[in-house]
TINU-801465 format. One record per residue: x, y, z of N, C-alpha, C in turn. Coordinates in steps of 0.05 Angstrom, whole numbers, plus 5000, padded with zeros to 4 digits. Each point is the difference from the previous one (the first is absolute). Last residue first. Example, Ala and Ser with C-alpha at 12.3 -4.5 7.8 and 13.67 -1.06 7.14 Angstrom:
% TINU-801465
525749555142501650245001498550225014500648854999498250245000501850245000
This chain:
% TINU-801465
043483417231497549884994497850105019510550374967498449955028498449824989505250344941501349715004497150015029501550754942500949774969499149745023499050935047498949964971499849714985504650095086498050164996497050054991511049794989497949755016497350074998504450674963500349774985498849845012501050675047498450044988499749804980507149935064497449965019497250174980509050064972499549664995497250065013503550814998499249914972499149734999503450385082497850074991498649954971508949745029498849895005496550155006506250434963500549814980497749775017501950805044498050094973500649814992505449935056496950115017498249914970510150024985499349865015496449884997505450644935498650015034498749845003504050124912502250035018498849915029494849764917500350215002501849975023494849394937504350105001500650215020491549664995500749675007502950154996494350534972499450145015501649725023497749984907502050205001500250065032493649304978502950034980502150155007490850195030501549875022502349884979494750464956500850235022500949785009496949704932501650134994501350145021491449555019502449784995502650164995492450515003500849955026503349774995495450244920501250265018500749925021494249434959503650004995501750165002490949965035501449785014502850024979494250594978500250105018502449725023495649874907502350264992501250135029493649284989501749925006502550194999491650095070500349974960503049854988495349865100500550224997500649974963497249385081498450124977500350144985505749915078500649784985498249884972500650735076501750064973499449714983495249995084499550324979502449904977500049385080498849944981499250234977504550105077497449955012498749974975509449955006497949865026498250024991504150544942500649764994498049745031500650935002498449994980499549805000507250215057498049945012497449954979508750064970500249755005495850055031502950854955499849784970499949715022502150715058497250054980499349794989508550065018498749855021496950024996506950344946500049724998497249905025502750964992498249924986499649694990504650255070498050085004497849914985509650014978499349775018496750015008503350724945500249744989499449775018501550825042497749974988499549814985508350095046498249975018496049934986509050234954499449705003498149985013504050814965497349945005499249785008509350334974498850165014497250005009504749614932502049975007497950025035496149974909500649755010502350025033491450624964502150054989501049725026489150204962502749965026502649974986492749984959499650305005502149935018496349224975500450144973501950225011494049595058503849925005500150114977490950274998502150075022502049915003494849694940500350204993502750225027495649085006502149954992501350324982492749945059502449905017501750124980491850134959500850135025502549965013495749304953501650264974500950305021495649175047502350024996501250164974492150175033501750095008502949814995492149964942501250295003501950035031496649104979501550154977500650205002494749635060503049935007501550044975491350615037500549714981502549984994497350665078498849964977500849714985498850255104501449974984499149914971495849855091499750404994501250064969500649165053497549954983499950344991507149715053500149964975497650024977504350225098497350114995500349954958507649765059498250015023496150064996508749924937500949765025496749955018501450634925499849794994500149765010501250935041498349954988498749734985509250225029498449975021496649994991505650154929501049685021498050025026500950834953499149834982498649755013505450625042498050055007497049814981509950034986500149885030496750015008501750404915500849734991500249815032499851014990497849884987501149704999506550515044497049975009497849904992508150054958500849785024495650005019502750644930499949704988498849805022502050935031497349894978500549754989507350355026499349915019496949964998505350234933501249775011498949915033498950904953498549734977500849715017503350765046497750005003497849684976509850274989500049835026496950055006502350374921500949694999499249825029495350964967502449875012499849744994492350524944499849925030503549884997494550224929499250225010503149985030496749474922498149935013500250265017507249704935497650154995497850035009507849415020500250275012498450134992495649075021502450124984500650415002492049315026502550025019502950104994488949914982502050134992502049985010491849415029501350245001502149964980493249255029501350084967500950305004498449505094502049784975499350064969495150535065503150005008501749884982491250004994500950124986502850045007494649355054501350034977500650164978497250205085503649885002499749934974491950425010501050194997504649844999491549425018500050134963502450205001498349645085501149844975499850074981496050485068503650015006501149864977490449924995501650294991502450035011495549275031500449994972501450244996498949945094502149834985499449984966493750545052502650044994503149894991490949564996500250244984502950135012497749315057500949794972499850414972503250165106497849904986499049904968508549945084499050124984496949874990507149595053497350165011499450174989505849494949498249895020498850055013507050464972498050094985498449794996507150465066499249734999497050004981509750684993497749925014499249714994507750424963500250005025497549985018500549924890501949895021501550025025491750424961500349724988502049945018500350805004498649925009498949794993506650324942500750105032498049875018497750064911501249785012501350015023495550764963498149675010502349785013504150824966497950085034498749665012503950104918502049975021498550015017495950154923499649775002502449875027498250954982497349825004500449755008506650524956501150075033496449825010501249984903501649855013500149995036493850454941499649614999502649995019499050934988498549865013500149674994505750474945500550025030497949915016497850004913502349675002501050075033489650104959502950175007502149845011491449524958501050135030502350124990496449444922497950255007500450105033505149284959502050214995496750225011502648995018498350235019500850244984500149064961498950214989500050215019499949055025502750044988500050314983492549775056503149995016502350064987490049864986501250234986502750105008493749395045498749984966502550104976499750285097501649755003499349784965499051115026498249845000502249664990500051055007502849825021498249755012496150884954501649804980501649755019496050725046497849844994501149774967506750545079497550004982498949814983503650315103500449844981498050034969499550445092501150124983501149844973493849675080499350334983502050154987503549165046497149974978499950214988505750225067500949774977498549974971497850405084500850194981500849854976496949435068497250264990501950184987505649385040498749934981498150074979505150365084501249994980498249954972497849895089499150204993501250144976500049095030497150114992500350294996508149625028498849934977497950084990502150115084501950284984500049854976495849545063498750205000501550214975503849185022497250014983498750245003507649885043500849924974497250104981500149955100501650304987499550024971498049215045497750174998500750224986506349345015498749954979497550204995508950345052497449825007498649944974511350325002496950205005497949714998508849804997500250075025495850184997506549844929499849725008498549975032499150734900502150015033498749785017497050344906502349825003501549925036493250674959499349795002501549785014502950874984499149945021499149765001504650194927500849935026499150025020495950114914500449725008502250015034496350894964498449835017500949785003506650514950499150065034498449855008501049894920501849785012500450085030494450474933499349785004501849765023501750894976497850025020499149744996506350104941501350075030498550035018496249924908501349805012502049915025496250804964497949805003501649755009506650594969499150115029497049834994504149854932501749955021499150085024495050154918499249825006503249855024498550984975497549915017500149795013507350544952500449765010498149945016498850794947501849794989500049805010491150545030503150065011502049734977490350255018501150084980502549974993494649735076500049764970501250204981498950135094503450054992499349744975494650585088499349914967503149994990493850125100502949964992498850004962493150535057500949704989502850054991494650425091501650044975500249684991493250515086501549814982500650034976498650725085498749904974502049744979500150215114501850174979497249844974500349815098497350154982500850094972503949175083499350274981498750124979499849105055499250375030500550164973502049194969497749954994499650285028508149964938498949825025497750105000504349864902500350215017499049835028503449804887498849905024499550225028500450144892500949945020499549995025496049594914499450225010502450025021502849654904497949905031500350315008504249464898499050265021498349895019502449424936502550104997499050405012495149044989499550184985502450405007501349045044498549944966499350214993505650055072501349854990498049864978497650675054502850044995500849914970492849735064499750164983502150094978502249405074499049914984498150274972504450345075502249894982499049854987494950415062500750154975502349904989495649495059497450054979501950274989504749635073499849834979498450134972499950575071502650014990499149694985493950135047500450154985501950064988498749285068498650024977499550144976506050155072500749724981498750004985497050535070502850164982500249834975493149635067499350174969502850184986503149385082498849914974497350174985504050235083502050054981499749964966496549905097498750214992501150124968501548965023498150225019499850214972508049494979496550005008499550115011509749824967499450045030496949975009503449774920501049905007499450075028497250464929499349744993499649875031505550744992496850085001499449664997507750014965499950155026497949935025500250034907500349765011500850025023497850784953498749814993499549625024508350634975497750005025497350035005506349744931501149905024497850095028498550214908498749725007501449985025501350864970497349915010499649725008508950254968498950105026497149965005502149894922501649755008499450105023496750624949498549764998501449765017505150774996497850065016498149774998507149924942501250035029497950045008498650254914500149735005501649965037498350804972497349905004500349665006507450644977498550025020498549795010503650014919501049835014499350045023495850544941499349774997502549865017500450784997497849985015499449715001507450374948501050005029497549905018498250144911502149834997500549955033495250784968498049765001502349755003501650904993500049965030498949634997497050754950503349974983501649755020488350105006502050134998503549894992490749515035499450234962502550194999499149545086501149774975499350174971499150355095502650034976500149824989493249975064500050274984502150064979499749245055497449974981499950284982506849915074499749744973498850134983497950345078501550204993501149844968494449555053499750284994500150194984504249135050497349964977498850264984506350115072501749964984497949884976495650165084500450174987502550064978496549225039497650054987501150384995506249375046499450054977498350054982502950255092502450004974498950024979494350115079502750065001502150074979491349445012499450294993502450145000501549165017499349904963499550355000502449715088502249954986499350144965493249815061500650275006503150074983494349224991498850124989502350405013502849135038500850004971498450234983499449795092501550205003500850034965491249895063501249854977503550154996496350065104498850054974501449864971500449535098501050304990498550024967499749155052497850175011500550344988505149224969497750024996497250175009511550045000498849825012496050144993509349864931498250145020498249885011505349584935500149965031499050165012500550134900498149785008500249845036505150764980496950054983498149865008510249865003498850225020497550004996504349484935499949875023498550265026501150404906498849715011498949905025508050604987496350145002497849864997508949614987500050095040496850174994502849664910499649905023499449985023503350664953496649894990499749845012509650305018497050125002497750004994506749414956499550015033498150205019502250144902498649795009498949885023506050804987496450024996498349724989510149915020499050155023497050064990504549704925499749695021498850145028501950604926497649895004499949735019503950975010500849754994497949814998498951054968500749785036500249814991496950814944502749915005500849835011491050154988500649864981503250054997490949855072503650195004500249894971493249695051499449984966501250214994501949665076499449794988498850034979500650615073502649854990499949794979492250365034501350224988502649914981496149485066497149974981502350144977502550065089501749744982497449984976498350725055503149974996500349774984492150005041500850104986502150034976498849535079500549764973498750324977502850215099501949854974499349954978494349985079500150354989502849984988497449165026497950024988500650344997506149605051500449934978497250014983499950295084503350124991499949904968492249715064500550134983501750224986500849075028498550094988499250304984505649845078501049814978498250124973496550115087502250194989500750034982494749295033498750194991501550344989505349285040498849914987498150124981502950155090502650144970499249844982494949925073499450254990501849994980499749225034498050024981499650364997506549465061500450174975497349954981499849525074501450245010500550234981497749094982497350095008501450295008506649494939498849965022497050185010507749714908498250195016499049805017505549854905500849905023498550235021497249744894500850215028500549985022496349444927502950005001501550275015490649704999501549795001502050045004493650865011500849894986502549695015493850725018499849815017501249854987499050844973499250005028501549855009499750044917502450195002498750065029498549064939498550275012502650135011501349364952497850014990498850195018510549844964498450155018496450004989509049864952499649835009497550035027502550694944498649724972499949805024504850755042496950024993498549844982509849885006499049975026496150125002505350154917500649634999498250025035499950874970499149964987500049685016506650515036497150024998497349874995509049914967500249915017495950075023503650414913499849684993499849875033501150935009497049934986500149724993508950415027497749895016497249984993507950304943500149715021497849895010497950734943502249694981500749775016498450965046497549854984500349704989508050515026498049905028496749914990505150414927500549755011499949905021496150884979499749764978500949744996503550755061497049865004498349814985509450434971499249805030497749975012501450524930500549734993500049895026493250745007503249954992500149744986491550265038500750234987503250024990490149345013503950075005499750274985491249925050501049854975502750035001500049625075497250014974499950345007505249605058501850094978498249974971497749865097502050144993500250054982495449245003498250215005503050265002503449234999499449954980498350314998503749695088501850144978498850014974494149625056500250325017502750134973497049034998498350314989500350185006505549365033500749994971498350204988498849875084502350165010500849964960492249505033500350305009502150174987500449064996498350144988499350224994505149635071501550024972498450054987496149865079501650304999501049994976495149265003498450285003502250154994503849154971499050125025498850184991500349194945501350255004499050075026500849124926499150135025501350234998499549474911498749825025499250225026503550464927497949884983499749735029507650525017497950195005497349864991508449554980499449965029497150205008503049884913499249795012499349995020504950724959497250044999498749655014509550304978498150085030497149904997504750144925501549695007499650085032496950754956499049714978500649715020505550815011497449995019498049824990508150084953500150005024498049895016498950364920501249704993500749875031499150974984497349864999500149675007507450664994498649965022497649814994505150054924501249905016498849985031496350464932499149724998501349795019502750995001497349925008500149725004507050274967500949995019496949905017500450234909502149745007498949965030498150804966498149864991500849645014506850715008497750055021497249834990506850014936501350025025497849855017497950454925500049704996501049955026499950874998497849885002499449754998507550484988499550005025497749805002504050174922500549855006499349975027496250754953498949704995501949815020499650855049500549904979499249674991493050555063502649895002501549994979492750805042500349694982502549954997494650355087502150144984500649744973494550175090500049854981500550044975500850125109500050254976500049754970501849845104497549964987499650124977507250185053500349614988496750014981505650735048497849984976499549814986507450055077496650155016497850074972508949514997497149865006498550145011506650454948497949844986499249835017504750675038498650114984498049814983508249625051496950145022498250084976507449704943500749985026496750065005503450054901498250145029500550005025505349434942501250285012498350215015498148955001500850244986500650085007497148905015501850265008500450164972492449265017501250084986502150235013490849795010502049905017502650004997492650384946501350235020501649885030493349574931501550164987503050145015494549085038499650205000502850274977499549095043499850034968499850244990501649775093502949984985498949984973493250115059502350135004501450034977493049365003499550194990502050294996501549255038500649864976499150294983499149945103503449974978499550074976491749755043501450315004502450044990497949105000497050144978501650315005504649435063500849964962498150164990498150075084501850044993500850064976492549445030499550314997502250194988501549105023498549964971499650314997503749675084502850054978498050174976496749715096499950334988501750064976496249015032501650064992500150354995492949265009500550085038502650304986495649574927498650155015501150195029504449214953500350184980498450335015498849065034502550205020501350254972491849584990499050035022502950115003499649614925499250174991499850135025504449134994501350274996498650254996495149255040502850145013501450154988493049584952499050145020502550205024502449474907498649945016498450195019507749914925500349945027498249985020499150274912500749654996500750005028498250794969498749894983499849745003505450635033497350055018499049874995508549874971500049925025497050035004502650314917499649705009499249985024502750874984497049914990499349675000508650315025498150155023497049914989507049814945500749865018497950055025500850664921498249754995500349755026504150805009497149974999498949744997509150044998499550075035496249994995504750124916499849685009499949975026499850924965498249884984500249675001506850545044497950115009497749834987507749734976500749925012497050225015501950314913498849725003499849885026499451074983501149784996499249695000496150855010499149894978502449814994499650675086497449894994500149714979510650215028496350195004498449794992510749955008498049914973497150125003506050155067500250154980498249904976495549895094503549944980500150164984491549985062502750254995502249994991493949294990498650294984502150185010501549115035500350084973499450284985498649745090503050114997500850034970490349695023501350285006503250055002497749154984498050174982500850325007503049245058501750144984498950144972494849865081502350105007502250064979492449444985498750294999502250175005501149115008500750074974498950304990500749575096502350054971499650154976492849825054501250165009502650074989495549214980497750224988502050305011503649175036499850054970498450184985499649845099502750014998500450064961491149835034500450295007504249944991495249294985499150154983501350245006501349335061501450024968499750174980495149955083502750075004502049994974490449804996500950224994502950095009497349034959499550185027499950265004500049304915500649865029498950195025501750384908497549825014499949895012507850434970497850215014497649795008506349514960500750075026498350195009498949774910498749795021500450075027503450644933497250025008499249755011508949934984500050295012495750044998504149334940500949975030498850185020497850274904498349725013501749975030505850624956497350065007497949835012507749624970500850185018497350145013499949544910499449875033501250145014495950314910502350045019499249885027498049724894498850075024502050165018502449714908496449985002499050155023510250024953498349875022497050184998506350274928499549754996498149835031506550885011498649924969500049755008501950455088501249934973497949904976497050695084500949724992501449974981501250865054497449904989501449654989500450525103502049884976497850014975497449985094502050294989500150124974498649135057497750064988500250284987507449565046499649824963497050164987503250275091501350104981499349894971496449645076499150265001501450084985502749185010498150034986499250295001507349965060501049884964496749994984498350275094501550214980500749844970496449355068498250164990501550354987505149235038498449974971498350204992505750145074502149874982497649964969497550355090502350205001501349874961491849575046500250294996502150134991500049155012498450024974498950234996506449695068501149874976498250184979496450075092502250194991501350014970493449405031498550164994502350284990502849125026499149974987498950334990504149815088501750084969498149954980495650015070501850315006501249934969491149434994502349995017501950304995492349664943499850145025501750155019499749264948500550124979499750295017497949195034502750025010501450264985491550175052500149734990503650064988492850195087503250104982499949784982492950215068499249954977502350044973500850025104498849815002499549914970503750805028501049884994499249644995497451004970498549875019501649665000503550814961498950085018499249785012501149814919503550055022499550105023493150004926500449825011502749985024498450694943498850055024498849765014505550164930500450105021499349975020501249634902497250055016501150015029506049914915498850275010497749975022502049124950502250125031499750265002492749724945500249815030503050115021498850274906498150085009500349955036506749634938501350255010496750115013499149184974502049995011500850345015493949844926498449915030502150055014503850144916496950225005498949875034506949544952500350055020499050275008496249244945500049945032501350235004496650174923499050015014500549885029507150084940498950264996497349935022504149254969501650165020499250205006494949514937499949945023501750055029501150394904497150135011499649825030507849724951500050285004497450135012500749164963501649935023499750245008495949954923498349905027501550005018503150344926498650215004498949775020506649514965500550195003498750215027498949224927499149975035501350235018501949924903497749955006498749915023510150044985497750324988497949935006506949495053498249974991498350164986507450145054500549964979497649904981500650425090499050164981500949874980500849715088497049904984500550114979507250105059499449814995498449914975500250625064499950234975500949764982501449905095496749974994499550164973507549835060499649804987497650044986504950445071498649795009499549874971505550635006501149895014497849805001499650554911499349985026501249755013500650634897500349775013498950025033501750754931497649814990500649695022505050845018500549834976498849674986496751215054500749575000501349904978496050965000501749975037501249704999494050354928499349905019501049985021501850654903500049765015498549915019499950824954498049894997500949755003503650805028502349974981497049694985498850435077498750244979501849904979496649205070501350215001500550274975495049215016500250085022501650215004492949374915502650115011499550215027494849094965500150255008502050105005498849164985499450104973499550345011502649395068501949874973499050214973495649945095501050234988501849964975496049305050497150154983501450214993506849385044497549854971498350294988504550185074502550104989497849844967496049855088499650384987502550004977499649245044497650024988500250244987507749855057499049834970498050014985499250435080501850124987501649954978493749455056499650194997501650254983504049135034497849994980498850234988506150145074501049874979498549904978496150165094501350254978501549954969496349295046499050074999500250314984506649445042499850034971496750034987503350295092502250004980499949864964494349765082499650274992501050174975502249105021497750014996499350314991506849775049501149914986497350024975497650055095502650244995500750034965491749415030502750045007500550244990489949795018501549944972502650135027490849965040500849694982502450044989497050685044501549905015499849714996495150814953503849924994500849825020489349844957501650075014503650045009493550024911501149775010500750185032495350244909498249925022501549815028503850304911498650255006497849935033507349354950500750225017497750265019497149304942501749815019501150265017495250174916497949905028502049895019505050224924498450215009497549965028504949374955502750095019497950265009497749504926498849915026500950125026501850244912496850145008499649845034508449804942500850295021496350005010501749174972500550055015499250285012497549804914499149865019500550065027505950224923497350204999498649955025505949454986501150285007498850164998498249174959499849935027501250235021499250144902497949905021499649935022508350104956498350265004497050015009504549084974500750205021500050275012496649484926499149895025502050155018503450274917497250105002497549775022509349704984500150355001496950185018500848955021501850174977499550235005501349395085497750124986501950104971504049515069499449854984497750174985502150385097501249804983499049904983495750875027500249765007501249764991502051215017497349794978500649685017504250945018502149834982498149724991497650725063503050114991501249804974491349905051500250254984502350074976498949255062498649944968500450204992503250095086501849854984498849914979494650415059502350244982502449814987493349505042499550194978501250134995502849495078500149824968497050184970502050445090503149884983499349904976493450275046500350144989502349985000495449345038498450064984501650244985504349745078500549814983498450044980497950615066502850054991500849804978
């Protein structure tokens, strides 16, 4: 009791003789200590009188962290900035300000955690004082609404953070009693929002989210577990779809129009922006859910999200289209977190349910049809057929191993006969619409591709073959199409080198394979195998001009083939380990990256801004790694750094820093290893000239990349 007088008496008013700024320190000091003093104290140490200003602090505190949050719709606070206890004191100090405020904010995050904990009160032996009837009453009935409202609210201009929020997710972490009392709120007034008048896309709906998305994100294990326990989340998701729905809306139809709700009748424009609004608005929603589904889920909720999603494949209304929009992102985030869809980590299951398990499975493996379909939908929202690629993904590569390949049956299904039918209309009037086709289908291959990759077994020749026709693809700009190895059909060659935009689509089969490569999770074996089998086309299609003699000269290769060629390589350069490579295929990976660094990169080359831009980044990352790891493969430190410095050339200053830094980094590795420093002199005052201009340049990053080439060059020994 005497320990928490003479602190709340530092709280309230600091330590005789301290100045300004020693005294907010010593107020800072106190309230953290007051936090271990109360939170662990038994109540039948502290007085009557004690209790009383216990509350009284608390409600001081909350009046500190809401000062910048307004409370009411007129955007005041409820306060005239002052407190009985004294503790708003601190705020004259501007620059000690934001500490006195964040250390109130986190003690009375514990404070209000600890007195919600209920279920200490139960066991009286373990009452502590915060605990106590009034205590816990004070901070249910009195603090925890005033903050539950500040989180409502959107912030005022100019604050960095919203401590209201920070408060409110320490308390979920303390316990789940807290959690569940605050997670429950605010789900409670989430839904009273959507049937307000303001609806779905108001603000006071759209700051209940984000307040809900903190909490999962920062509250810990308890808020996501009493988020779960909660039947609110399903609710809102069904509401939201409700009340967005076209036909929630009162008419004169009356009966007549919800019995043709499904009729997909086109809207007026202004309708449609409307209803477009209103989507992003659900989406935005369920986004700020997603936290809790990306750590844990129940089976049944799993279930019961595929079961509505499967419903309504393919949509046939607007309202199926946005039960899509909702719940596929949600889907999607809870199957990414899932390494098996048996036995998975984040599936809360028991030995009892291993049939609904196998259920599970396959409810959502006679779906990923459906969602194969949806997803190269070219009306549908694309954030929803993102998410569905995803969920077909994740489904694919969790099948359980003893069931047949399920990716090769997915590929006979859709798209080896959309390959087809492609292939036959690219000589026709039709050819414009085919070609964006195709590009989508290549992006679909690598996904499942990787898929395949990813699950093995019986899965990995799918991978293999599907890689080997996107690397085809992607240098000589036709493959055979792929088929399963039971059918008898007669093999067809894709061919799309005639096609206007050959060298876009080569290059979209190139960036299919890099993503399979790319996936952080597939086995180094995976890697190398789907290299080697990459590489044999590689080679055999490269031509015989793409001689490292003759680097700065590749004009005797086709400019589409050199380019989507020299992606493929570096793709595999830079996601494999070309250390366990063999000293021949590591040379020819190297001859072929350095043609990378003399491409065409300008709009006369054939090729997008954003495709040229990502070729840069490639040839120049794949450069480095080369020069880092297998330097002896590398031609003479003259031709590449004319190589580098050809490539920042080609970079535009605003929008490319990333490659300029790159290509600094190239240059200061030359410099290590002693290569550039032989180098001529027309080549060393080029370099000198580039770091000149390159010492003004706005970014940070890149300025000190320039010193670490200078050191480098002019100064290492």
């Amino acid at each position: 009791s005497k320990v928490f007088q003479s602190l709340h008496s530092m709280v309230t008013h600091g330590s005789n003789g301290d100045t300004n700024g020693a005294k907010v320190a010593t107020m800072v000091a106190a309230m953290r200590a007051l936090e271990s003093v109360l939170v662990g104290s038994p109540v039948e140490n502290f007085e009557e009188s004690d209790v009383v200003s216990i509350c009284d602090l608390v409600d001081s505190t909350t009046t500190a962290i809401l000062n910048d949050v307004p409370t009411n719709t007129d955007g005041s606070n409820g306060t005239n900035g002052s407190s009985d206890s004294g503790v708003l004191e601190a705020a004259s100090p501007a620059a000690t300000l934001e500490e006195w405020k964040n250390a109130c904010s986190t003690t009375l995050g514990y404070l209000i955690g600890y007195g919600l904990h209920v279920s200490a009160m139960k066991a009286q032996s373990d009452e502590t004082v915060l605990s106590s009837d009034r205590v816990h009453a004070f901070i249910h009935n009195n603090i925890l609404p005033k903050i539950l409202q500040a989180c409502s609210v959107a912030k005022r201009n100019g604050r960095r953070q919203r401590l209201d929020r920070i408060t409110m997710a320490l308390a979920c972490s303390c316990n789940n009693d807290a959690a569940k009392a605050i997670v429950s709120a605010l789900l409670s007034d989430l839904e009273k929002s959507i049937r307000d008048a303001a609806g779905i896309d108001g603000i006071k709906t759209k700051e209940l989210a984000r307040s809900i998305s903190f909490m999962l994100q920062r509250g810990g294990n308890c808020a996501c577990d009493e988020f779960h326990q909660s039947p609110l989340p399903m609710k809102i998701l069904e509401l939201m779809i409700v009340e967005a729905s076209p036909n929630s809306a009162s008419t004169d139809q009356g009966e007549l129009f919800d019995n043709v709700d499904t009729l997909a009748l086109p809207a007026p424009p202004e309708e449609q922006r409307r209803n477009q609004g209103v989507v992003q608005a659900c989406a935005f929603v369920a986004k700020c859910m997603i936290p809790a589904y990306s750590r844990s889920v129940l089976p049944e909720t799993l279930q019961l999200v595929a079961g509505k999603i499967s419903n309504v494949l393919p949509p046939l209304s607007a309202r199926d289209g946005l039960t899509l929009s909702t719940m596929l992102p949600i889907l999607a985030a809870a199957l990414n977190a899932a390494t098996d869809l048996g036995s998975s980590a984040n599936v809360q299951q028991n030995e009892s349910k291993e049939h609904d398990s196998t259920q599970l499975q396959k409810s959502l493996l006679s779906m990923s049809k459906d969602l194969v379909e949806f997803s190269l939908d070219e009306t549908s929202d694309q954030q929803a057929k993102n998410a569905a690629s995803s969920c077909v993904h994740s489904i694919l590569k969790n099948i359980s191993k003893s069931e047949p390949c399920p990716v090769m049956k997915i590929y006979d299904d859709v798209v080896r006969p959309l390959l087809i039918e492609i292939s036959a209309s690219l000589g026709l009037a039709t050819v414009e619409s085919s070609v964006a086709k195709l590009g989508k289908l290549l992006r679909l291959m690598g996904l499942l591709a990787s898929a395949a990759a990813l699950r093995g077994g019986n899965s990995s020749p799918s991978a293999d073959a599907m890689a080997k026709f996107l690397v085809d693809m992607a240098c000589k700009g036709k493959a055979t199409i792929v088929v399963s190895a039971s059918s008898k059909e007669p093999l067809q060659t894709f061919d799309c080198s005639a096609v206007d935009d050959c060298m876009e689509l080569m290059l979209e089969a190139s960036s299919s394979f890099g993503t399979i490569l790319s996936l952080r999770s597939m086995s180094p074996f995976t890697k190398q195998r789907l290299s080697h089998v990459a590489m044999k086309c590689i080679v055999s299609s490269a031509s015989s001009g793409m001689d490292l003699a003759s680097v700065s000269d590749p004009s005797s290769t086709p400019a589409d083939q050199r380019h989507a060629l020299i992606a493929a390589t570096c793709h595999i350069v830079c996601c494999s380990s070309i250390d366990k490579m063999s000293d021949a295929t590591v040379h020819n990976m190297s001859k072929i990256v350095m043609h990378g660094l003399f491409l065409d990169y300008g709009d006369a080359a054939g090729m997008s801004r954003s495709n040229a831009r990502k070729l840069r980044l490639l040839s120049l990352a794949a450069a480095t790694k080369v020069i880092t790891m297998a330097p002896k493969h590398m031609p003479a430190n003259v031709i590449i750094v004319r190589g580098v410095l050809r490539v920042y050339a080609t970079c535009h200053d605003k929008d490319e820093v990333a490659a300029k830094v790159l290509s600094f980094q190239a240059l200061e590795l030359i410099g290590k290893n002693s290569m550039g420093k032989s180098g001529d002199d027309d080549v060393r005052q080029a370099v000198v000239s580039l770091l000149g201009t390159a010492l003004n340049h706005p970014s940070a990053v890149l300025r000190q990349a320039a010193v670490d080439v200078r050191n480098a060059w002019y100064l290492d020994q």
